[in-house]
C-alpha positions as CSV (number, residue, x, y, z in Angstrom):
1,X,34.8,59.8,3.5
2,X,34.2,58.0,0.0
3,X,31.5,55.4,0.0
4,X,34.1,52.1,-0.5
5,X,31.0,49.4,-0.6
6,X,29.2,51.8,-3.8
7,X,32.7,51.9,-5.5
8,X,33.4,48.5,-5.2
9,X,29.9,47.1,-6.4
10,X,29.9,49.8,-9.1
11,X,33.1,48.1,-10.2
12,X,32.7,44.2,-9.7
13,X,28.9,45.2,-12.1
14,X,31.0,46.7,-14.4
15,X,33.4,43.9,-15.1
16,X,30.9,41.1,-15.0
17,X,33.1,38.1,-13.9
18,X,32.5,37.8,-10.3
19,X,34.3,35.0,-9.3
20,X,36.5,34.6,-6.4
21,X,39.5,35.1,-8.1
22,X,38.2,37.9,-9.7
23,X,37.2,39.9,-6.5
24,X,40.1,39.4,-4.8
25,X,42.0,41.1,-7.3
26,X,39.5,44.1,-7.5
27,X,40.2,44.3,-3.6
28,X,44.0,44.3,-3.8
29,X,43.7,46.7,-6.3
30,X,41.7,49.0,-3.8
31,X,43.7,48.2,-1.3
32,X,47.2,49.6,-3.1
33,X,44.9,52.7,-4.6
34,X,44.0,53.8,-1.0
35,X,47.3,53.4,0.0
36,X,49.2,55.0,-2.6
37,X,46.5,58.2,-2.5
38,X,47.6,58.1,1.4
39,X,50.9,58.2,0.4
40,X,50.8,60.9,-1.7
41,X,49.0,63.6,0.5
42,X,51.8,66.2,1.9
43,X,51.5,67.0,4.9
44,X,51.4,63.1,5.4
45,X,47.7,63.2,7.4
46,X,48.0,61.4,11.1
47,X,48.3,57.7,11.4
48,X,44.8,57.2,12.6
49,X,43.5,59.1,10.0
50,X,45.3,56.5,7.4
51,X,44.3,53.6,9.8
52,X,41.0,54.9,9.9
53,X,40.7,55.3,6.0
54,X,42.0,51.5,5.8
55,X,39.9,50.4,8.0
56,X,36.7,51.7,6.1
57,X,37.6,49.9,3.0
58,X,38.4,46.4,5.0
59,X,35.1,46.8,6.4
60,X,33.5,47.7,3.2
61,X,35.2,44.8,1.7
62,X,33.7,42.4,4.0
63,X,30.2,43.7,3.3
64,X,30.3,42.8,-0.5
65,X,32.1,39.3,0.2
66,X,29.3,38.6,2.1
67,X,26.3,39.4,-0.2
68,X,28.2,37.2,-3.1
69,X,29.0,34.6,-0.1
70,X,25.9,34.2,2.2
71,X,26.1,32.6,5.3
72,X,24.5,28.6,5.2
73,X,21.1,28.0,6.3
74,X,19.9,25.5,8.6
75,X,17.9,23.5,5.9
76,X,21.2,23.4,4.0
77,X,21.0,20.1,1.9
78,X,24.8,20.1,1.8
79,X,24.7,19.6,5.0
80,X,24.0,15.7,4.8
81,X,26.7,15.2,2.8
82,X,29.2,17.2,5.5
83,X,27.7,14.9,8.3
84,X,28.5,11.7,5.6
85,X,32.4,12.3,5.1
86,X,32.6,13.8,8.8
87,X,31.3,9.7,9.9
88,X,33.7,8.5,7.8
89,X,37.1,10.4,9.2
90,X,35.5,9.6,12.8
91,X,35.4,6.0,11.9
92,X,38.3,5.3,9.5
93,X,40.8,4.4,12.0
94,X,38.1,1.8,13.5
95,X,38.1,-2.1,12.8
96,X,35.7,-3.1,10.4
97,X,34.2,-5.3,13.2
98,X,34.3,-6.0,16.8
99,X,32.6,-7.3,19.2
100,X,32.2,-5.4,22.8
101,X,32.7,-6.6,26.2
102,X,30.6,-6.4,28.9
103,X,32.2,-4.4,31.4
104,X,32.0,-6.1,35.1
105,X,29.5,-4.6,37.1
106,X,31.2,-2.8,40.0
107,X,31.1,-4.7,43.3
108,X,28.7,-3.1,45.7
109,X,28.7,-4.1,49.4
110,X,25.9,-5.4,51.0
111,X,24.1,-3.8,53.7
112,X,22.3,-5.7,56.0
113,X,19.0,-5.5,56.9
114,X,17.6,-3.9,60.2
115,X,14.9,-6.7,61.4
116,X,11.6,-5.3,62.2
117,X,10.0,-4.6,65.3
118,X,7.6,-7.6,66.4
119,X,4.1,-6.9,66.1
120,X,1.9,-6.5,68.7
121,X,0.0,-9.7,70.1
122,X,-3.7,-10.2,68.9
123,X,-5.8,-10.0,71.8
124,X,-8.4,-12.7,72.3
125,X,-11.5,-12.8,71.1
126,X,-13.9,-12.5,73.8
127,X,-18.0,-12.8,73.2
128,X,-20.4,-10.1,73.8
129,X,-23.2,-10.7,75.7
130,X,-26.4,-10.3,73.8
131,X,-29.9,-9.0,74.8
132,X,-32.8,-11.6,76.4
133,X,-35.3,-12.4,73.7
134,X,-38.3,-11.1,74.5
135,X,-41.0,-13.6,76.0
136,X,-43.7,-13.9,73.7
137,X,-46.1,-15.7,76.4
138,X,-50.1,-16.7,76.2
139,X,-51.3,-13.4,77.2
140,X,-49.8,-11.6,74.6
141,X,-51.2,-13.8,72.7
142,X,-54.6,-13.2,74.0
143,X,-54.3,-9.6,73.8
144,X,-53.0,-9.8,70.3
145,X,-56.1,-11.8,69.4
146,X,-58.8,-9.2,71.0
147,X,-57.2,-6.1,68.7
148,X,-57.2,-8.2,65.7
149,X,-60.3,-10.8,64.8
150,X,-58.5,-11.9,61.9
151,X,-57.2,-15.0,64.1
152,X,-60.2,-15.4,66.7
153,X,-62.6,-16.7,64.7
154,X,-60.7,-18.9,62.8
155,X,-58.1,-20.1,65.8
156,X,-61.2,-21.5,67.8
157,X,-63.0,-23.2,65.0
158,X,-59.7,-25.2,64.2
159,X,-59.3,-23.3,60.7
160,X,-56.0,-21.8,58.9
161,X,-55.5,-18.7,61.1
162,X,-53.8,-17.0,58.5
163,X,-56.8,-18.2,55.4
164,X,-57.7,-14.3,55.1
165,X,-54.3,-13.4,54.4
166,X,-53.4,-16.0,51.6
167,X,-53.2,-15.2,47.9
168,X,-56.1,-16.9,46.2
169,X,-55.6,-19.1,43.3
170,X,-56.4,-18.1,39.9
171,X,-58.8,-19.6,37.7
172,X,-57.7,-21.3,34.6
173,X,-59.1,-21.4,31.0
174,X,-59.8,-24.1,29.7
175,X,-57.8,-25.2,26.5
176,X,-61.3,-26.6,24.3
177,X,-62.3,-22.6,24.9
178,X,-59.0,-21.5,23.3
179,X,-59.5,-23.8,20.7
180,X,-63.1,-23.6,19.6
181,X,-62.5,-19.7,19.5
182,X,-59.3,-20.4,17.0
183,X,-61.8,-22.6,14.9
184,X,-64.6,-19.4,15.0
185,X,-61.8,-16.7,14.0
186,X,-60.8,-19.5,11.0
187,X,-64.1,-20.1,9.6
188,X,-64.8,-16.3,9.8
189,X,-61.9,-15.4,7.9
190,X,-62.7,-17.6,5.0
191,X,-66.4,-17.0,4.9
192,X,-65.1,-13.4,4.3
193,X,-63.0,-14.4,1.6
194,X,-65.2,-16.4,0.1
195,X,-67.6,-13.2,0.2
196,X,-64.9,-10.6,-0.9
197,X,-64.4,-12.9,-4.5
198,X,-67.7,-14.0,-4.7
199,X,-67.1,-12.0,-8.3
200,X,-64.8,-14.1,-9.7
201,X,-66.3,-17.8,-8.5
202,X,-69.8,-16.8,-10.3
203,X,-67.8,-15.6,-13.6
204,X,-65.9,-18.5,-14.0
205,X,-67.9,-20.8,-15.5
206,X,-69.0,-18.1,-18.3
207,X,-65.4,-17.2,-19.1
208,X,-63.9,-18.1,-22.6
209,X,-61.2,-21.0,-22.4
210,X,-58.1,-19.2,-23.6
211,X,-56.0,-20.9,-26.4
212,X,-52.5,-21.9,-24.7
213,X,-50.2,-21.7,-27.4
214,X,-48.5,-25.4,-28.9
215,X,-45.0,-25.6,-28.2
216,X,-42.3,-24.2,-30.4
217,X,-41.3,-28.0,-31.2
218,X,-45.3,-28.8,-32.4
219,X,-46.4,-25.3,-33.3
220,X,-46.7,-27.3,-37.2
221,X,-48.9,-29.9,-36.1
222,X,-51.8,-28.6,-34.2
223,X,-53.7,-31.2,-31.9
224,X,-56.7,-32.6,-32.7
225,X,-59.8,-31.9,-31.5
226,X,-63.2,-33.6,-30.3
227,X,-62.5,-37.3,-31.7
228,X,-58.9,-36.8,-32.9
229,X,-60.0,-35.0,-36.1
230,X,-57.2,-32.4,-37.3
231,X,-57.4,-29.0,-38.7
232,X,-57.1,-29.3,-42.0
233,X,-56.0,-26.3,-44.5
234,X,-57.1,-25.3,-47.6
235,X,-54.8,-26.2,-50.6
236,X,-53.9,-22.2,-51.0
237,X,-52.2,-21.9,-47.9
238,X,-54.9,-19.6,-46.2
239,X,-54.7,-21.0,-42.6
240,X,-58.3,-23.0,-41.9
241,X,-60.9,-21.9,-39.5
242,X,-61.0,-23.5,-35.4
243,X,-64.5,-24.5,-35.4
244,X,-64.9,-25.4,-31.7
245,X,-67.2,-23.4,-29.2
246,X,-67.8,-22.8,-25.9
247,X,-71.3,-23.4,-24.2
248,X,-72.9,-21.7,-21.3
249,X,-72.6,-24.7,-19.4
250,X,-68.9,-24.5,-19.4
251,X,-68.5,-27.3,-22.3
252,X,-66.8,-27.2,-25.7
253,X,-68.1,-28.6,-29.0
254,X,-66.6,-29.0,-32.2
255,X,-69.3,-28.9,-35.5
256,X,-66.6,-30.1,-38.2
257,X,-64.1,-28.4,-40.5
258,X,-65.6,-25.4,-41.8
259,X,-66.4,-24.1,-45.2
260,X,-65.5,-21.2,-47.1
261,X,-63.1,-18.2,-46.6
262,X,-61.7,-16.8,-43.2
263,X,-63.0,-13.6,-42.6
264,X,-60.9,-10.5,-40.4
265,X,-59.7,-12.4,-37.8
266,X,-62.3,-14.6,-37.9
267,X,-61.7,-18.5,-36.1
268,X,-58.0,-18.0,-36.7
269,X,-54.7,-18.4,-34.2
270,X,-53.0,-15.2,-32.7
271,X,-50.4,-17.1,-31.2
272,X,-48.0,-16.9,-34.2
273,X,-48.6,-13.3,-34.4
274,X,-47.7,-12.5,-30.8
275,X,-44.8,-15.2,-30.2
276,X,-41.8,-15.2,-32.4
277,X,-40.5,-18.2,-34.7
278,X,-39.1,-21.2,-33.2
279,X,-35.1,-20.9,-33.7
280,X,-33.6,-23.6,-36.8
281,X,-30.6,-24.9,-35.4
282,X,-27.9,-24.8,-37.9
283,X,-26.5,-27.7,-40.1
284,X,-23.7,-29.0,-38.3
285,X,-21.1,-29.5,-41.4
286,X,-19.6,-32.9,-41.7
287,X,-16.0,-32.8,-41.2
288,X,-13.6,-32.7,-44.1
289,X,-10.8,-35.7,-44.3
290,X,-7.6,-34.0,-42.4
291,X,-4.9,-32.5,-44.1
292,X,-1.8,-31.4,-43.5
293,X,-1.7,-27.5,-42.7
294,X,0.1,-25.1,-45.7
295,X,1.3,-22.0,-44.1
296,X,0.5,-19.0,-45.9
297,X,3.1,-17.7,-48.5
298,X,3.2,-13.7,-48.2
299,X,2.9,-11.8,-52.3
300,X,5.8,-10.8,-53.6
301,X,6.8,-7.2,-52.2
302,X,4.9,-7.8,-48.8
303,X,6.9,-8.2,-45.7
304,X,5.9,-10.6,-43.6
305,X,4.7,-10.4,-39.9
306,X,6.6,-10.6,-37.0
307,X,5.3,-11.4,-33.8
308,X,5.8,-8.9,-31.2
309,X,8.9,-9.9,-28.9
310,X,8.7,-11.1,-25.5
311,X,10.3,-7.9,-23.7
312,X,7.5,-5.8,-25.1
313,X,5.2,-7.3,-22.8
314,X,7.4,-7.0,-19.8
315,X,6.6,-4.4,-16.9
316,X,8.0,-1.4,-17.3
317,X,10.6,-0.1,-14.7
318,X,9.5,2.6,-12.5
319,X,12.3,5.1,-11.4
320,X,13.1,5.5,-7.4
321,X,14.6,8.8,-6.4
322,X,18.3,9.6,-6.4
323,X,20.3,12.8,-5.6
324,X,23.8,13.6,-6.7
325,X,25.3,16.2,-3.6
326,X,28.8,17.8,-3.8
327,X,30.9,19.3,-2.1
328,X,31.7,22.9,-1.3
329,X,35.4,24.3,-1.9
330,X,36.5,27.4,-1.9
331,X,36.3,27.7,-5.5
332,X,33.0,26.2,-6.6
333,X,29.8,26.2,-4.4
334,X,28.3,22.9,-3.1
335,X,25.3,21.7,-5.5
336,X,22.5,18.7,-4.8
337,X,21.4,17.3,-8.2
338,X,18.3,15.0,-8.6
339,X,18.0,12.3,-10.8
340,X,16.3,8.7,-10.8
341,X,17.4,4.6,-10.0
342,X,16.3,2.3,-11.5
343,X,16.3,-1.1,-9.6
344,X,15.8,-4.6,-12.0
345,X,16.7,-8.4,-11.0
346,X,19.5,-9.7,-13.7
347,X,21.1,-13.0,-14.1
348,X,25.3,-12.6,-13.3
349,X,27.5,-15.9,-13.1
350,X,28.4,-15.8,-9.0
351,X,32.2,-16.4,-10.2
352,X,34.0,-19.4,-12.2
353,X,32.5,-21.4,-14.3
354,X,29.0,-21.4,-12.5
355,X,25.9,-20.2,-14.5
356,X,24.2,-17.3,-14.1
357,X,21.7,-16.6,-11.3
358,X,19.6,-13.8,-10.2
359,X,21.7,-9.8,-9.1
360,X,20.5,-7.0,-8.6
361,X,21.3,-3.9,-10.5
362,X,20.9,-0.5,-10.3
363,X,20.8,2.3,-13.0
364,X,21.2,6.0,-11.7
365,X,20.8,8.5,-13.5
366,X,21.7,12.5,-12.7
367,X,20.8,14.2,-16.0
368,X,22.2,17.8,-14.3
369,X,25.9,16.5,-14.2
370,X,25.7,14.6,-17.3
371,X,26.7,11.5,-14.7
372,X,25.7,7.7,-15.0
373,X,26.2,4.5,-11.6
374,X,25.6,1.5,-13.2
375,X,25.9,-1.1,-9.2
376,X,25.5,-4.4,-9.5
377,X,25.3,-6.4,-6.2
378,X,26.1,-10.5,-6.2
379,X,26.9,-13.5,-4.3
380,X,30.2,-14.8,-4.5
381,X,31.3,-18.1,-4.7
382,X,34.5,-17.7,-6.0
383,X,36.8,-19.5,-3.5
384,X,40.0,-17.6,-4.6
385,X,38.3,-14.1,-3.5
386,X,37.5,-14.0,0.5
387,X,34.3,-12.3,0.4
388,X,30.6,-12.9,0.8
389,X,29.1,-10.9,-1.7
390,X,30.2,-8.1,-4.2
391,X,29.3,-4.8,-5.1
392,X,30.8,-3.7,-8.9
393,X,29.9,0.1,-9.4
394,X,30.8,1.3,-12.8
395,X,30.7,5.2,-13.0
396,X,29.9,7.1,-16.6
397,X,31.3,10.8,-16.7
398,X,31.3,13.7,-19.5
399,X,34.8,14.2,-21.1
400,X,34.1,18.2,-19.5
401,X,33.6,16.8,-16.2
402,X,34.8,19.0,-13.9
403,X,36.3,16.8,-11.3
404,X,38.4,14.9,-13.8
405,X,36.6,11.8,-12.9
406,X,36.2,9.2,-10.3
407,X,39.0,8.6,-8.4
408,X,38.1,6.8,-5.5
409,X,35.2,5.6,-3.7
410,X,34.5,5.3,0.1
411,X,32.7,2.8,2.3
412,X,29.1,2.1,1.1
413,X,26.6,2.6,3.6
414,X,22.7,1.5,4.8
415,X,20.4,4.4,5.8
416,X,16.6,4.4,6.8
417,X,15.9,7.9,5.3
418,X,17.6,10.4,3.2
419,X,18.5,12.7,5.8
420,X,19.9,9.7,8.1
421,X,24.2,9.1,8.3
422,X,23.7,5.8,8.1
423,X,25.7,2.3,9.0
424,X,28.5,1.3,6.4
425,X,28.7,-2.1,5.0
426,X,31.4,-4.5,6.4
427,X,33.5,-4.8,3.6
428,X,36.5,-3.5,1.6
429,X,36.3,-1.3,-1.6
430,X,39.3,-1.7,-4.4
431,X,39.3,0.1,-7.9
432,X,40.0,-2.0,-10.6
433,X,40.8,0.9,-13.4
434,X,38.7,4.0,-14.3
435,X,35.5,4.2,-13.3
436,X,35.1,0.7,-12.3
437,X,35.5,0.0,-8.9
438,X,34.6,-3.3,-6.4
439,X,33.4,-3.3,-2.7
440,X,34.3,-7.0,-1.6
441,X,31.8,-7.8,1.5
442,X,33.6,-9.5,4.7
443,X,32.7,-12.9,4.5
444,X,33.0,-14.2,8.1
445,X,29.4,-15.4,9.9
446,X,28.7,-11.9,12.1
447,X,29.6,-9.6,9.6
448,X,27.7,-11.7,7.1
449,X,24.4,-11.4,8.7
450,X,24.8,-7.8,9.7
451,X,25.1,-7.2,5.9
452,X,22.5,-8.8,5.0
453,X,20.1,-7.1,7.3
454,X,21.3,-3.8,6.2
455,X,20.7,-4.6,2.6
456,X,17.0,-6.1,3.2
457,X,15.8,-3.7,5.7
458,X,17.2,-0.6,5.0
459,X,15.1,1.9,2.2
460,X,18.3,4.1,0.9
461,X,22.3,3.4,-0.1
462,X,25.1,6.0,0.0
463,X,27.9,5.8,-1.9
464,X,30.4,8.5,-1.2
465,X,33.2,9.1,-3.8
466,X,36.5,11.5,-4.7
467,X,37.0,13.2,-7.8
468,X,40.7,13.2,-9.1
469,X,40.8,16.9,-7.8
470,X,40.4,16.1,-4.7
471,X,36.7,17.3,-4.3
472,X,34.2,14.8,-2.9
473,X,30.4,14.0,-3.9
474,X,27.8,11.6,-2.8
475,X,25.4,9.4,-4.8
476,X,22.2,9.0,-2.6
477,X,19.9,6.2,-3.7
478,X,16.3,5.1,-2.7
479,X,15.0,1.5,-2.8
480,X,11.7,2.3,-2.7
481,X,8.8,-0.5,-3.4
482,X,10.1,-1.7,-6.7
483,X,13.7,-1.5,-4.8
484,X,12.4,-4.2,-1.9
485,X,10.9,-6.5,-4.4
486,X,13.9,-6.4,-6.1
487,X,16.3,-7.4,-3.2
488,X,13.8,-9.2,-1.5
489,X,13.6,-11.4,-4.6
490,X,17.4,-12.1,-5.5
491,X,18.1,-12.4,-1.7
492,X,15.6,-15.4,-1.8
493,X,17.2,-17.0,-4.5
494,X,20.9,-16.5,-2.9
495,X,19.4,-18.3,0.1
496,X,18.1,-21.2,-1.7
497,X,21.5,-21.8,-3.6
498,X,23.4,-21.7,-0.5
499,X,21.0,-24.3,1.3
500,X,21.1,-26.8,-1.7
């Protein structure tokens, strides 16, 4: 028997186009080969042997399909969008809205209850009947006394029988003892310190007087000394000699100016030597007479500067995650595409003739399918147009897109994670021409609240649309923290135009 799944790999290799199309007809073609080789055997074999031939290659058939078409797995991400349009078949036929009935509880009869068997009576209380006290007569007392003397004595002589067994009383020290002996630990203490720097109490009255140095402010003028004399200086500007002098005795005197030439170090002042120079303070400019301001006239040939503008100093967008899933047919597999959203607050007149006021607007991008969503999502307070709020979705595709284009959109829906099915919005979506289609929100008090709850609280938005093949796909978008600034935001500022 020939090896039918060899052959028909060898052959698909060979050819190099392995699309579905293109196997089929390598099949059929094996097909009329095994049966035209059957045909031509004489003797014509049995018919099991031909059924059994055509039952190999049917078999073998099925073993190549299935290597080119392997079977889904669990963690299929295809399988999100399957569960999305499979919500939206289950729930097309429903109303947008309604609200449920209770249903009446079922009537249940009552059984009555059995009374309970009366307790038992209490019986009465009835007292017991305690022991006689013992009778603690004279002549217990007498023989108590003879085996113990610790009353005898003291009972007859008309003293405290129980004196020996009393708790004497303490003595108590006096409080001029505690204090004289706080007044002996003081003077100690200080006699010792007085001892310990004996040292430097005999030294002081032999040590030199050091020179404090004059303030920065009269470091020029130096005081006087002994009779208000000054210091004067020689005319060459050699500083002049401090006379004074210290005596044993602890006193200073002061002979007079000095003669003749300083000598190393000798009778001078250190103090300009170890302290630095007192800081000048600046001349403080008198103000020139105002005039008017010239602006500076660029040269010839030089451009002049521009100051930056005011969006390069605003924050830069961060991108939320967004994935692009589509469909599997049975000629093209299903693909999942990521991309980025990015979510901004921009001003959109709400309708009419009213001025603009804060939307919010997302850009997604899915650079794999060459495919741009530009949503923008406003209130609406055009009167003509019954609806609450409006979502305008505006879809970019390649001219080699292979869908065709965006033929249709389905109802947008609210989703707590990616992997969630989500609740759809109450509303009604329209296309308006190519690409450019409008979700117009129900605009009646329940359905406007639940809305509005789905938009602020939920973290991702499905949008599920039809290519004009027929094929479906599904934009998946996440709000992320930029996302919930964004709504929470231009949800405020609805708010506050509806309540003015």
């Amino acid at each position: 028997m020939a090896d039918f799944v060899a052959v028909l790999k060898k052959t698909l290799d060979g050819m190099g186009d392995t699309t579905p199309a293109m196997r089929a007809r390598v099949y059929d073609k094996a097909r009329s080969t095994i049966a035209a080789k059957l045909a031509a055997l004489n003797p014509q074999p049995p018919a099991a042997v031909a059924e059994r031939q055509t039952k190999s290659l049917e078999d073998a058939i099925a073993i190549v399909e299935a290597e080119f078409n392997p079977p889904p797995v669990e963690d299929d991400p295809l399988a999100e969008l399957e569960n999305v349009f499979t919500s939206i078949a289950r729930n097309k036929d429903k109303p947008a809205y309604s609200r449920s009935t209770p249903e009446p509880e079922p009537y249940r009869p009552v059984t009555p209850v059995a009374t309970p068997p009366a307790a038992a009576p209490i019986p009465a209380y009835a007292p017991q009947q305690r022991e006689p006290l013992p009778d603690f007569s004279a002549s217990d007392d007498d023989e108590a006394a003879e085996g113990d003397d610790r009353f005898g004595e003291n009972a007859a002589d008309g003293g405290d029988p129980f004196a020996n067994t009393r708790q004497k009383p303490r003595k108590r020290i006096s409080g001029g003892l505690i204090a004289a002996a706080l007044a002996v630990a003081v003077v100690g203490a200080g006699g010792y310190a007085l001892w310990s720097n004996r040292d430097a109490f005999l030294g002081s009255g032999s040590d030199t007087a050091t020179e404090t140095p004059p303030p920065a402010n009269e470091a020029a003028t130096p005081p006087p000394a002994n009779g208000g004399q000054a210091a004067q200086a020689p005319a060459n500007g050699e500083p002049g000699k401090f006379t004074q002098r210290m005596t044993a005795d602890g006193k200073e005197v002061d002979p007079g100016p000095a003669s003749g030439s300083n000598g190393v170090g000798e009778g001078t002042s250190v103090a300009a030597l170890t302290q630095p120079a007192p800081a000048t303070p600046p001349a403080t400019p008198e103000p020139a007479p105002a005039t008017p301001a010239t602006p500076a006239t660029p040269a010839e040939g030089t451009p002049a500067t521009t100051p930056p503008a005011a969006s390069e100093n605003a924050p830069v967008a961060v991108g939320q995650k967004a994935i692009f899933y589509e469909e599997r047919t049975n000629v093209a597999q299903g693909s999942a595409e990521p991309g980025s959203v990015v979510w901004t607050v921009v001003q959109e007149s709400p309708g009419g003739d009213l001025p603009p006021e804060p939307a919010i607007r997302a850009e997604a991008t899915i650079p794999g399918k060459d495919i741009q969503l530009r949503m923008t999502i406003r209130r609406n307070a055009d009167k003509t147009l019954p609806a609450s709020h409006i979502l305008e979705m505006i879809f970019l595709t390649p001219d080699s897109f292979d869908g065709g284009g965006i033929e249709n959109i389905l109802r947008v829906a609210m989703k707590s994670s990616e992997q969630d099915a989500g609740n759809s919005l109450l509303g009604i979506p329209a296309k308006i021409a190519d690409g450019f289609f409008l979700v117009a929100l129900n605009d009646t008090k329940a359905e406007v609240d639940a809305n509005l709850n789905l938009l602020r609280r939920q973290s991702w938005i499905d949008v599920p649309v039809v290519y004009k093949s027929g094929r479906r796909a599904l934009f998946t978008l996440e709000k992320g923290i930029p996302g919930d600034k964004v709504f929470e935001e231009a949800m405020k500022a609805w708010q506050a135009k509806e309540a003015g």
